[in-house]
N, C-alpha and C positions, 0 to 999 in steps of 0.2 A: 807764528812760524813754527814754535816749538810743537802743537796742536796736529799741525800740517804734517808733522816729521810720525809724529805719536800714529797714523792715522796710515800714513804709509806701510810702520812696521806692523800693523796689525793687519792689513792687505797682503802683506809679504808673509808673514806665519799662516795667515790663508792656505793661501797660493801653494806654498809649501805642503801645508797639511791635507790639501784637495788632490797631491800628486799621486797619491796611490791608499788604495782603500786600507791598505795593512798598516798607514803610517799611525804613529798613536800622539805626538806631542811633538812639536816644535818652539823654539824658542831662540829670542834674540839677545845676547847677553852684552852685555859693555866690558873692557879690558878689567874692570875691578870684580867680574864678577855678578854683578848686578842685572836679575833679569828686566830686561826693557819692554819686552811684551812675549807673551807666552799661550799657545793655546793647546788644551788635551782636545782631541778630535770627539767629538760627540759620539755617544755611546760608549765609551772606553772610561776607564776608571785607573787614576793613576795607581801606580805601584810604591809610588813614595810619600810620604806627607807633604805637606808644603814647606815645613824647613827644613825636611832632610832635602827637596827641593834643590832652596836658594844654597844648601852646604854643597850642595853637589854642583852647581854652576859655578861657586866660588873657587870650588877646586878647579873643575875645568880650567878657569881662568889661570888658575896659577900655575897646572899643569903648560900654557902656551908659554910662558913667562919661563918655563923649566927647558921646555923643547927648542927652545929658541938659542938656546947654548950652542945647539948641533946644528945650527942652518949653515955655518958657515963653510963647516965639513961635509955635511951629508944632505943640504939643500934647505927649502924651506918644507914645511908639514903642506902635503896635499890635501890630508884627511884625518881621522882619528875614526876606527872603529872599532867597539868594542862589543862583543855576541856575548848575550849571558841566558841562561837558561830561560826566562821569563821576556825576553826583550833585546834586541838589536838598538845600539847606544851609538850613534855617530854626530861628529864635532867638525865642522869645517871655518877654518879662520877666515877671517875678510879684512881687508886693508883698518879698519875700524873697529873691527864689531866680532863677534865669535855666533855662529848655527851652531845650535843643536837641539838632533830632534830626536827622536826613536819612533824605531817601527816595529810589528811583528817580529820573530828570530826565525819563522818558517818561509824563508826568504832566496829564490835562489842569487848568489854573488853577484852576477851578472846583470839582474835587474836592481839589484843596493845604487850598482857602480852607475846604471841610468839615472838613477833618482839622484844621486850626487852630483853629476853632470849636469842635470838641470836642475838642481839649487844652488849650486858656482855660479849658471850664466844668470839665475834672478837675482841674485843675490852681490853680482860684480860693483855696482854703487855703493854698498854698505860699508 
């Protein structure tokens, strides 16, 4: 069963990383932080080592744990995005599980806010 689940999220970082040619790296993190399966899109070269990596989904992780102060007041998080010179950084929570992937930063907003849209509706079981 465990096999079966493994098998799914690495179908789903697909899916995800097939949604547009500028995407660079998606990943499925568990609430401790923990990446559960992750893929750099072929041809791309990540920008991070691989423990500066899991330090940076560990944060993520803590960061929701942080945001979650303010749902009460100003709602729950729809998104997390963050544009840095070399790369477009976005975090979207799921009942379970924490997306995040990056794309290109040469992006117009409009089409970010598609690709978001539809890694919400793949992404709603997680």
């Amino acid at each position: 069963m465990a096999e079966k689940r493994k098998v799914d999220l690495l179908k789903l970082v697909q899916q995800i990383i097939n949604l547009d040619p500028k995407m660079r790296f998606a990943a499925i993190i568990d609430p401790k932080g923990n990446i559960r399966e992750a893929i750099m899109k072929a041809g791309k070269t990540s920008l991070k080592t691989q423990k500066e990596e899991e330090h940076f989904c560990q944060q993520v992780a803590q960061r929701r744990t942080m945001r979650k102060e303010f749902d009460k007041s100003l709602g729950k998080v729809r998104y997390v995005h963050v544009e840095r010179e070399k790369v477009s950084q976005m975090v979207i929570y799921t009942k379970r599980n924490i997306v995040y992937f990056t794309m290109e930063p040469e992006m117009p907003i409009d089409q970010k806010i598609k690709i978001i849209t539809k890694i919400k509706k793949i992404t709603t079981n997680l």
